[in-house]
N, C-alpha and C positions, 0 to 999 in steps of 0.2 A: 871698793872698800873704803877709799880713804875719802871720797866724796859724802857716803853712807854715812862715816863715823862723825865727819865733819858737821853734816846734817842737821843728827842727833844732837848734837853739842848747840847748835845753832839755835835749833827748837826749843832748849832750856833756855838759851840767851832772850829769846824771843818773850816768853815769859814774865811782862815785865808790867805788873796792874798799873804802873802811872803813866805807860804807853796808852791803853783805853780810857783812862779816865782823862786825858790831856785831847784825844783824838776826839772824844765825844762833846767836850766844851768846846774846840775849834767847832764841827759841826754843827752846833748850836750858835754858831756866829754869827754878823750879819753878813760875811762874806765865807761861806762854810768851804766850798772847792779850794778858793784861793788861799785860806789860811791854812787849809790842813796840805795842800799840794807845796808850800813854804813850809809848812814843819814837814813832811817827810824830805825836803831839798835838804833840810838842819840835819837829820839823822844819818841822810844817803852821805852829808859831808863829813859826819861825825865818825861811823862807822866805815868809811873808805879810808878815813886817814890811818886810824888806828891799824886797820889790817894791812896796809901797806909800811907800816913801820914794825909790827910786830915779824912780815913776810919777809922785808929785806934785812933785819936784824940777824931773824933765824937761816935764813939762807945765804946768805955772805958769810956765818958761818960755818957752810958746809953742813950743818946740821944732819941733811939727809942721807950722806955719804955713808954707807955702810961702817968703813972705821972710829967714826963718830956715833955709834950705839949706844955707850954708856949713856953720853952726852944729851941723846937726842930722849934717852925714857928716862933719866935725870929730870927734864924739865917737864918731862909729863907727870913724875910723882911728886914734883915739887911743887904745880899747879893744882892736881888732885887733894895736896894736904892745906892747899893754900884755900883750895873753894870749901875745902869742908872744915875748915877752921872760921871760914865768913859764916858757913851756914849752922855750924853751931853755936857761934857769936847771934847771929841773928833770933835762933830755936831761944836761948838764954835770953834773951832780949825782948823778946815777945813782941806781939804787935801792938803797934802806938796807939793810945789813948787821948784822943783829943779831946779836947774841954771847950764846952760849946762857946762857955765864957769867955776863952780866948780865941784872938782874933791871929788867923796862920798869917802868920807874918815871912813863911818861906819864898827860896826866891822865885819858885817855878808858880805858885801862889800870885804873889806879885803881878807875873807877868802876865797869868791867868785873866788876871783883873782886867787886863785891858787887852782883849786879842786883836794883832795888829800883825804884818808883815813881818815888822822887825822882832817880836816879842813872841812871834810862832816858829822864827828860824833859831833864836838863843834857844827854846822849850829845846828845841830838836834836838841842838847840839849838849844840854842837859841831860835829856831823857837819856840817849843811846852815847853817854860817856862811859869808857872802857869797862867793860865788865869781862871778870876773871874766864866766864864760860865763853863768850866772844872769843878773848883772846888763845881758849884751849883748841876751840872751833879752828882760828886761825893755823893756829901751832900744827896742826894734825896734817893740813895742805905744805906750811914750808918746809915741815921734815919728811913730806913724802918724796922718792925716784920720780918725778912725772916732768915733764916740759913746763916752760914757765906761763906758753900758752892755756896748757890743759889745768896748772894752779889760779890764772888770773880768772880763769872762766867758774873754777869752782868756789873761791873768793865769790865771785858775783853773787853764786847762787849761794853762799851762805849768807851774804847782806842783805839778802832779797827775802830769806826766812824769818831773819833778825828784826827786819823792821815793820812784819807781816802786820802787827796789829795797830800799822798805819795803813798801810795802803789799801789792806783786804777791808777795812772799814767801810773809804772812801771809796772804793769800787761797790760796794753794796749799797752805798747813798746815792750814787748818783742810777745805781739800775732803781733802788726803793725807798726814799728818802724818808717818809713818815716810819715805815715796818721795820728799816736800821734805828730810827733814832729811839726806836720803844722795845728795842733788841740790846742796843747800847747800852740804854736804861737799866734794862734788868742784869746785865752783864755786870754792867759796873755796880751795879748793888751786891751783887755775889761775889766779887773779891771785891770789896771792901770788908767783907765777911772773912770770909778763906781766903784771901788774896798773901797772906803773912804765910799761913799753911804751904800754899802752891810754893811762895819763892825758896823756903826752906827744904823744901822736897827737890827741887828744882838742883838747888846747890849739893844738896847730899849725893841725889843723882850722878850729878855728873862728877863729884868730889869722888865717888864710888869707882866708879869706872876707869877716871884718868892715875886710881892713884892704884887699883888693879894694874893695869895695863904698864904701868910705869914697873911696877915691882915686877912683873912676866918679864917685861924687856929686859931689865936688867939682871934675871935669873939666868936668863937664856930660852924661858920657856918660848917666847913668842920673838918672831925673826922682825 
């Protein structure tokens, strides 16, 4: 169950169109393995830290200890009001309109411009910095009863979800190089469409859930 729930949370974190469209310019490189195997090292460093400071916060808290309940769905409805206050921010906000006339002058943009070792390990660390569903993903493992073996293993496997639309890319380039990269293509043409749509859904989703779940716990409904 708490592997399950984590999962789910993961697979919204995962969610993330400037992960394909960053993985698809690396693979159009002139060195495609090496620059996108340097940006997923960016992300696996990025998204290991954060969960390991999120894990030992909440767990040197005692979070999971049964007389810590309030505590522990406190910070679930406090994250639930937190994602769906981003994702309504974001719904309000609507998706950017860029102006051909302008030149993106952002810094992943930038770096774009010239893909390189150093400029594919910052993307990384860029692309997969903290996001609120990560961090819910994480929460659900440190305030579970489980061993700190059986949390570190399921951490993995939520990092390994999170940063799916690097790796599972690069595993399908190197089985089909030309049939990904005209797969890629049309992927990233489609959220660049709905891509604003998805992350909004994305945030409500799991803003839904965590902030259910949070108010169950602290009713008493749910143990």
């Amino acid at each position: 169950m708490v592997l399950t729930d984590a999962a789910g949370l993961a697979v919204l974190a995962a969610l993330t169109p400037t992960a394909v469209l960053v993985t698809a310019v690396f693979l159009g490189s002139a060195s495609p393995r090496r620059t996108v195997l340097i940006f997923l090292a960016g992300a696996i460093v990025m998204t290991a830290i954060m969960a390991t400071i999120v894990f030992v916060v909440l767990h040197a808290g005692h979070v999971y200890q049964p007389h810590q309940r309030p505590t522990r769905y406190g910070v679930r409805l406090g994250l639930g009001l937190l994602i769906l206050i981003g994702g309504g921010y974001l719904w309000r906000r609507g998706p950017k309109r860029r102006d051909p006339a302008k030149k993106d002058t952002s810094t992943i943009s930038r770096l774009l411009a010239k893909p390189g070792g150093r400029a594919a390990f910052i993307v990384g660390l860029i692309v997969y910095s903290p996001s609120l569903t990560f961090v819910a993903a994480i929460q659900v493992i440190a305030t579970a009863q489980q061993s700190i073996a059986v949390s570190i293993l399921d951490i993995a496997v939520v990092i390994v979800i999170t940063i799916a639309f690097v790796w599972l890319p690069l595993l399908l380039y190197l089985l089909a190089p030309d049939r990904t990269g005209r797969l890629l293509g049309r992927f990233n043409a489609w959220l660049r469409s709905h891509g604003h749509d998805l992350a909004v859904g994305a945030l409500v989703v799991g803003g839904v859930l965590l902030t259910i779940n949070g108010i169950l716990g602290l009713t008493g409904v749910v143990g």
